[in-house]
C-alpha positions in Angstrom: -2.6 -36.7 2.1 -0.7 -36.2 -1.0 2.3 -34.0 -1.3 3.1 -31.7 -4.0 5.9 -29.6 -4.7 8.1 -27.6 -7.2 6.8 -24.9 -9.7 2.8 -23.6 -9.4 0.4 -22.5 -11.8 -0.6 -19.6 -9.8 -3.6 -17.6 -10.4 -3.4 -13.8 -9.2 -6.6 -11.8 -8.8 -5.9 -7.6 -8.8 -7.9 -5.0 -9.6 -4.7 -2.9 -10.0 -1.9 -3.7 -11.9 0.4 -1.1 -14.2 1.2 1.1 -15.8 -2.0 2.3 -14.0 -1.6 1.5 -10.0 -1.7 2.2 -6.7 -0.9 -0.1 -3.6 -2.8 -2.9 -4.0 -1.5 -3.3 -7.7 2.4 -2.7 -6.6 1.8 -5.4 -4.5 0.5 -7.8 -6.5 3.0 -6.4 -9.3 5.5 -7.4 -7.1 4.7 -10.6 -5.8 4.1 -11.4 -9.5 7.0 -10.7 -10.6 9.0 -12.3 -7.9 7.2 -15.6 -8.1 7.8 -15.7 -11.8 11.5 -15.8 -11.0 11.4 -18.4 -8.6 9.7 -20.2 -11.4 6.1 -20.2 -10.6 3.8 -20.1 -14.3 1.9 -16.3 -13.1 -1.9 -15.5 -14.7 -2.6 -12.1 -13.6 -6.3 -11.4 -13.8 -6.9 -7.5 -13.6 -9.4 -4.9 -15.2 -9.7 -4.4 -18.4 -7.9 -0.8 -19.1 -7.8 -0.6 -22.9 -4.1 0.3 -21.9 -1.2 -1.9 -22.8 0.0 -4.2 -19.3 3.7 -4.7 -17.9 4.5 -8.4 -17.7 7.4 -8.2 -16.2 8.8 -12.0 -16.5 8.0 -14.6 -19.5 6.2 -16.3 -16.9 3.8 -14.4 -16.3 0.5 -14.0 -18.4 -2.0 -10.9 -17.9 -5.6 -11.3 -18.6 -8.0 -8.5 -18.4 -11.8 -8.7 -17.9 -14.4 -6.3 -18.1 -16.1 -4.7 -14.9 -18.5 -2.1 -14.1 -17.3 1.5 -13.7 -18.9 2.8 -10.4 -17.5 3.2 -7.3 -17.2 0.3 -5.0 -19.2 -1.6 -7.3 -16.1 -2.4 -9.5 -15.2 -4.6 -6.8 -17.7 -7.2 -7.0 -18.4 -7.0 -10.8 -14.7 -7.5 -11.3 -14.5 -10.4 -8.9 -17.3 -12.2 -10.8 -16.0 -11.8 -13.7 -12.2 -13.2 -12.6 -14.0 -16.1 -11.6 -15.9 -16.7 -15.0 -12.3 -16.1 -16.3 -11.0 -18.9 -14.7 -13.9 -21.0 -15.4 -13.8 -20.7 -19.0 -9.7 -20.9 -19.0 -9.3 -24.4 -19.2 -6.2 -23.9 -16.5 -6.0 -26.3 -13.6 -4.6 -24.2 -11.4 -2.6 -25.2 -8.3 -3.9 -21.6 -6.3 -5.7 -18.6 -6.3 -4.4 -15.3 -5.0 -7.4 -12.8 -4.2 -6.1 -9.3 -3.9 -9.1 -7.7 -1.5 -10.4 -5.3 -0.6 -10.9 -4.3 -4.1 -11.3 -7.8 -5.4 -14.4 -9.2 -3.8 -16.7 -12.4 -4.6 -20.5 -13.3 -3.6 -20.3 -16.3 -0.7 -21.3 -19.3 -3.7 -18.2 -18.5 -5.9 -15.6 -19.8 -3.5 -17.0 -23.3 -4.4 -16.5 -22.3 -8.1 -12.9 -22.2 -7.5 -11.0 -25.2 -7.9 -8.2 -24.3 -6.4 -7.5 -23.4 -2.7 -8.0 -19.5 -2.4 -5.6 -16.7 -0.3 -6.7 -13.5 0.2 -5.0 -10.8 1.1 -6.9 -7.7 2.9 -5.4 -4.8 1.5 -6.9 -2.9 4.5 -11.0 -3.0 4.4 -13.6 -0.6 3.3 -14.7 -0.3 7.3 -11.3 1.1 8.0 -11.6 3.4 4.9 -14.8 5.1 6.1 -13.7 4.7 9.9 -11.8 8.0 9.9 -14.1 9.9 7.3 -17.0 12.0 7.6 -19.1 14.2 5.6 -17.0 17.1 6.3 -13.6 15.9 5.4 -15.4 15.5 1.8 -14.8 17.9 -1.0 -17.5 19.0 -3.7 -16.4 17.5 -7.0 -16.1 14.9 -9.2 -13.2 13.5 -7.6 -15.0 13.5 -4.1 -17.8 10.5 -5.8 -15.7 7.8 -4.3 -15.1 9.1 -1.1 -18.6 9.3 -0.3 -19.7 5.4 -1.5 -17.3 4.4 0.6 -18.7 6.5 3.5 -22.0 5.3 2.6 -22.1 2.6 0.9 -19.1 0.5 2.6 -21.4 -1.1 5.2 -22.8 -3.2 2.2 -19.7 -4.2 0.9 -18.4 -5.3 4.1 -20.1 -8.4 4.4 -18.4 -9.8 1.3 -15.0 -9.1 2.9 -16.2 -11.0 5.9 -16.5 -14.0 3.5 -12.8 -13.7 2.0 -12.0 -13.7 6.0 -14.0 -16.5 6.7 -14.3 -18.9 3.7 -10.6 -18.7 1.9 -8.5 -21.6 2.6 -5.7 -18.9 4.1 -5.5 -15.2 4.8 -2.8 -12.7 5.0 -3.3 -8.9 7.1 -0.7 -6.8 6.0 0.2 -5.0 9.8 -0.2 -5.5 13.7 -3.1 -2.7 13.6 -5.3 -4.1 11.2 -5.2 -8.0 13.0 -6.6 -5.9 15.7 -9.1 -4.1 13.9 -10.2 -7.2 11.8 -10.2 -9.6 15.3 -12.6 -7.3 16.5 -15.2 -8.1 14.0 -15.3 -11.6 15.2 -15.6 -13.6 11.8 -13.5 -16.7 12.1 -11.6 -18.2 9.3 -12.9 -21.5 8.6 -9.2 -23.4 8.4 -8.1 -20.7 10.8 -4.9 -20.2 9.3 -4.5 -16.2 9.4 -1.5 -14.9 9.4 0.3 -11.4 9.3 2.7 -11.0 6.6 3.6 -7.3 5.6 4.0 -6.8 1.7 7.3 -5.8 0.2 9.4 -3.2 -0.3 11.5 -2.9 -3.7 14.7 -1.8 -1.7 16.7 -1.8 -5.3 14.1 0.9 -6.5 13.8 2.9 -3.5 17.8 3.5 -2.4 19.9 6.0 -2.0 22.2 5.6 -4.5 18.7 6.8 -6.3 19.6 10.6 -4.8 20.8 13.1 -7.2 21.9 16.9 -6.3 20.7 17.9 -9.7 17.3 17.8 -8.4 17.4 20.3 -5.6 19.2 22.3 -7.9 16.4 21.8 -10.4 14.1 23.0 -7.3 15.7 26.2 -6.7 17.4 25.5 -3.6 20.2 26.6 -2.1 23.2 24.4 -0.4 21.8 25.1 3.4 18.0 24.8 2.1 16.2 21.6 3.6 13.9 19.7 1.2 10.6 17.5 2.9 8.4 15.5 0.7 5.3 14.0 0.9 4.0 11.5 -1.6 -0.2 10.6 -1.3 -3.3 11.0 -2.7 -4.7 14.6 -1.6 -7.6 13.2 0.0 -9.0 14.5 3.8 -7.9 10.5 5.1 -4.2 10.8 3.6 -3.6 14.1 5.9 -3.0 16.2 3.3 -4.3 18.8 5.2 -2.4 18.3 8.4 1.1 18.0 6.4 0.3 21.2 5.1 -0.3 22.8 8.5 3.1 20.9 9.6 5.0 22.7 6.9 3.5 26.2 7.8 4.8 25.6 11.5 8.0 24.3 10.2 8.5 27.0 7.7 7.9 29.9 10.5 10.4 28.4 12.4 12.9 28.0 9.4 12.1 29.8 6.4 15.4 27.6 4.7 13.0 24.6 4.6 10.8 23.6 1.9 8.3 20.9 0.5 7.8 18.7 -2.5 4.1 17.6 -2.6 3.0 14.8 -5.2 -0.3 13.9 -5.4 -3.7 14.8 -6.7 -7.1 14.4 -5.6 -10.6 15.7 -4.1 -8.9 18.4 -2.0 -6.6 19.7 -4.9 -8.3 22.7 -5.2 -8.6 23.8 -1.8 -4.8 22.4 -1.2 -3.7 24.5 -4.0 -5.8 27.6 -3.0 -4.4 27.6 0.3 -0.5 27.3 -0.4 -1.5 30.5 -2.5 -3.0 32.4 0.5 -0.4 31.6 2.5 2.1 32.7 0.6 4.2 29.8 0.0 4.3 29.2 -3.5 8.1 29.8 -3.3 8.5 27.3 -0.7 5.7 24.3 -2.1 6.6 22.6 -5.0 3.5 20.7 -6.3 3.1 18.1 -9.0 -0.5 16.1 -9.7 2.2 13.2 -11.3 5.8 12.2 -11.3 7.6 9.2 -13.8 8.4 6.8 -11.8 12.0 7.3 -11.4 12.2 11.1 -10.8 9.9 10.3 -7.9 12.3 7.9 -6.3 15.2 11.0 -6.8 12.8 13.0 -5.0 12.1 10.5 -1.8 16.0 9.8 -2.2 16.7 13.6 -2.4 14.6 14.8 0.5 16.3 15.0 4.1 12.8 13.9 5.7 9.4 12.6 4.1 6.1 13.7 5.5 2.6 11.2 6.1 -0.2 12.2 8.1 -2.8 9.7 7.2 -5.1 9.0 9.6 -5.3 5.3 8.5 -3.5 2.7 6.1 -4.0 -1.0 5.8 -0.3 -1.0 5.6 1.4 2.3 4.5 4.0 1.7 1.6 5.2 5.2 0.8 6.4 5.0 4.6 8.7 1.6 3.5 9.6 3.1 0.4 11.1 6.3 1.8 12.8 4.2 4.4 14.2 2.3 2.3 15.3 5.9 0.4 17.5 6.6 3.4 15.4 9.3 4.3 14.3 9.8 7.7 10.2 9.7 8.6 7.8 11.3 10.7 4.1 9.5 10.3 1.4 9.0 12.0 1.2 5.4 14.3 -1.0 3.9 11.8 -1.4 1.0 9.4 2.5 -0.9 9.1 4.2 2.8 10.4 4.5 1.1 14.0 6.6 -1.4 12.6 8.8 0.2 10.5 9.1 3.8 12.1 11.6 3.6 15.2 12.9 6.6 17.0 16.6 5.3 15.4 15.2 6.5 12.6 12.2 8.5 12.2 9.5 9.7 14.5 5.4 8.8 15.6 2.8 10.9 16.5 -0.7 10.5 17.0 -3.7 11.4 14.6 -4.4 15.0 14.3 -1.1 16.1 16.5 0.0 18.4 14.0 2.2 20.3 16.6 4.0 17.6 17.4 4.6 16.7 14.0 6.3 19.9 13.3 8.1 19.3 16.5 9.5 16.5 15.9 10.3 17.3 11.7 12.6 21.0 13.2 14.4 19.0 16.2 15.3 16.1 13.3 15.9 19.0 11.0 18.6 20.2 13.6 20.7 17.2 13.0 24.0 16.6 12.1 23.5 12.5 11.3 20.4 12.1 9.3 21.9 10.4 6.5 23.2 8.1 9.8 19.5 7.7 10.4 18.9 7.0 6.8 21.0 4.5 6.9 19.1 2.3 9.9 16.0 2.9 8.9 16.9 1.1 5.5 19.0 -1.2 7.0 15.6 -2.5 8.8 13.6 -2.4 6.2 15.8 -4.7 4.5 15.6 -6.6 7.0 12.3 -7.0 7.6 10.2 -6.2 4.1 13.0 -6.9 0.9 10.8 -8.7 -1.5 13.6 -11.2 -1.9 13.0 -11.9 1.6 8.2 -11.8 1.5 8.1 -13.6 -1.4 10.0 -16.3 -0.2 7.8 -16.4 2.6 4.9 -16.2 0.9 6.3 -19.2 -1.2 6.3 -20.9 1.9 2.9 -20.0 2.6 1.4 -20.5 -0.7 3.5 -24.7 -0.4 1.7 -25.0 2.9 -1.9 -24.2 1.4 -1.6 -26.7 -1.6 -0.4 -29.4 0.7 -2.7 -28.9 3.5 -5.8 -27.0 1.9 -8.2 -27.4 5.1 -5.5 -27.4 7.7 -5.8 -30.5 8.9 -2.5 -31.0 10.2 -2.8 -27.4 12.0 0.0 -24.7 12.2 3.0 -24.5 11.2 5.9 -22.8 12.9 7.6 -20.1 11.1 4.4 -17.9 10.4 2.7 -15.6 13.0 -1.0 -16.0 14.0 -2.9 -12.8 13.1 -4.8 -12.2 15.9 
């Protein structure tokens, strides 16, 4: 078998990539960008925006294609069209990097590729529409993709049982979703699935990123305590519950307030409902943030807030972590992992009391920049991109080399099962 090494030509499949993003496009931004510097030659193929892209190295080269705009049926349209991309690119590439679940491709493309394909699940649409129902949906505009998902998921799932079962490697992001994808019982063909957690950009999200000005800016006074909770204001993120924690919290401590960012279907009725409760003085909204006044704010806050009843992984809960600042989150997604009672607190889905519990006894405290400190200290640690790409280096080497497995694991890598 031959043996190949030194740089790639590495082709990266996202749906997402910036200035407009969201997880699965930080991720892939990330990776990108980190295996442009460890000399890897990068094509990016994302959706065509009509926006201007960030290539963040020389090395890396961003091709848009077109794609249908409806919901969940982007996913496929966009696939097919990266692969008629790379078709038509005259590129021998050395591997392809499929970004699902929002990147998906019929069963008969895979042998279109000519290169060995990884995919990472970026969560699944079953776990999307597993903690959804019709009544956590809003009625507007914004509410569209919420329901496909809810109802037209099921038919999308079987093309991310073939990017489980017919990719030459795959990567789940946390310990709950190997669970949750073992349980559907597709089998990867070179079984060689692994759990690798993406990265966190521990230079971006740090403490030195804190800045007094800002609770100044706020309003607050010296004593006041700031939370924040970062999310899309949609029934599944909990931005109901964190709103319900924060009314508990503030009747208990009226010194304590919130910095919500997000938008989303439930805007209206989260907006509303700050107003009849009276705590416009005490909630500080915004639909948007630049980037870096959002990392003040998550380096600012004395705790961050996430209630979401599931997440493929859960990166706002890194990225605060990495902040210094203290979490309490829901045991879901990557949270089990990175959340330890060092430094942050669990609770369970829906336990909204306990949530507020937990947030006033850590409020109490005289060492939460202490805590800060350890939970960043881990997540260094554990998710510094430095530290996943290099693994994913590592992963992507063993791929080339071995494209069917035939020489069977490798140590260094842990089985997703």
């Amino acid at each position: 078998m031959e043996k190949r090494g030194g740089p790639l030509k590495l082709c990266m499949i996202s749906s997402e990539y910036p200035p407009k993003w969201g997880g699965v496009g930080v991720c892939s931004y990330y990776l990108s960008t980190w295996m442009a510097k460890r000399g890897h030659e990068v094509h990016v193929i994302t959706r065509k925006q009509g926006i201007g892209y960030d290539a963040s190295h020389p090395n890396i080269h961003i091709h848009p294609v077109n794609w249908l705009k409806a919901p969940l049926l982007f996913t496929l349209s966009f696939g097919k069209n990266a692969v008629k991309w790379m078709e038509g690119s005259g590129i021998d590439f050395d591997l392809v990097h499929i970004h699902s679940n929002m990147a998906l491709i019929p069963r008969s493309h895979y042998s279109r590729i000519k290169a060995p394909v990884v995919s990472t699940m970026h969560g699944t649409w079953w776990g999307e529409r597993s903690t959804i129902s019709l009544k956590d949906l809003s009625f507007s505009i914004q509410a569209v993709n919420d329901l496909a998902i809810l109802y037209a998921g099921p038919f999308f799932d079987r093309y991310e049982d073939m990017a489980l079962e017919l990719s030459n490697a795959v990567i789940i992001e946390s310990n709950s979703e190997c669970r949750d994808i073992s349980k559907r019982g597709i089998t990867n063909r070179y079984d060689r699935t692994i759990k690798l957690p993406p990265g966190i950009d521990t230079e971006e999200f740090a403490p030195t990123k804190a800045d007094p000005a800002l609770r100044e800016e706020l309003g607050l006074k010296e004593d006041d305590r700031l939370l924040c909770s970062v999310g899309r204001w949609a029934a599944r993120k909990g931005i109901r519950e964190v709103l319900s924690v924060f009314e508990k919290v503030h009747s208990k401590d009226k010194d304590t307030s919130l910095c919500l960012v997000g938008w989303g279907p439930l805007e209206g009725e989260i907006r509303s409902r700050i107003r009849k409760k009276g705590l416009t003085g005490r909630i500080r909204t915004f639909r948007s943030l630049p980037f870096k006044k959002m990392q003040t704010l998550v380096a600012t806050s004395d705790l961050a807030l996430f209630h979401s009843y599931w997440e493929g992984f859960g990166l706002t809960v890194g990225e605060a972590l990495s902040s210094g600042t203290p979490v309490v989150a829901t045991d879901v997604g990557g949270a089990p992992e990175m959340v330890k009672e060092g430094w942050g607190t669990l609770v369970k889905v829906g336990d909204v009391d306990g949530q507020a519990k937990a947030v006033l006894e850590l409020l109490k405290r005289q060492d939460l920049s202490d805590l800060g400190a350890k939970g960043r200290e881990h997540i260094i640690k554990g998710y510094s991109w430095d530290m996943v790409s290099k693994k994913t280096q590592e992963y992507y080497d063993w791929v080339v080399q071995d494209p069917q497995n035939e020489e069977g694991w490798r140590s260094g890598f842990e089985r997703c099962v």
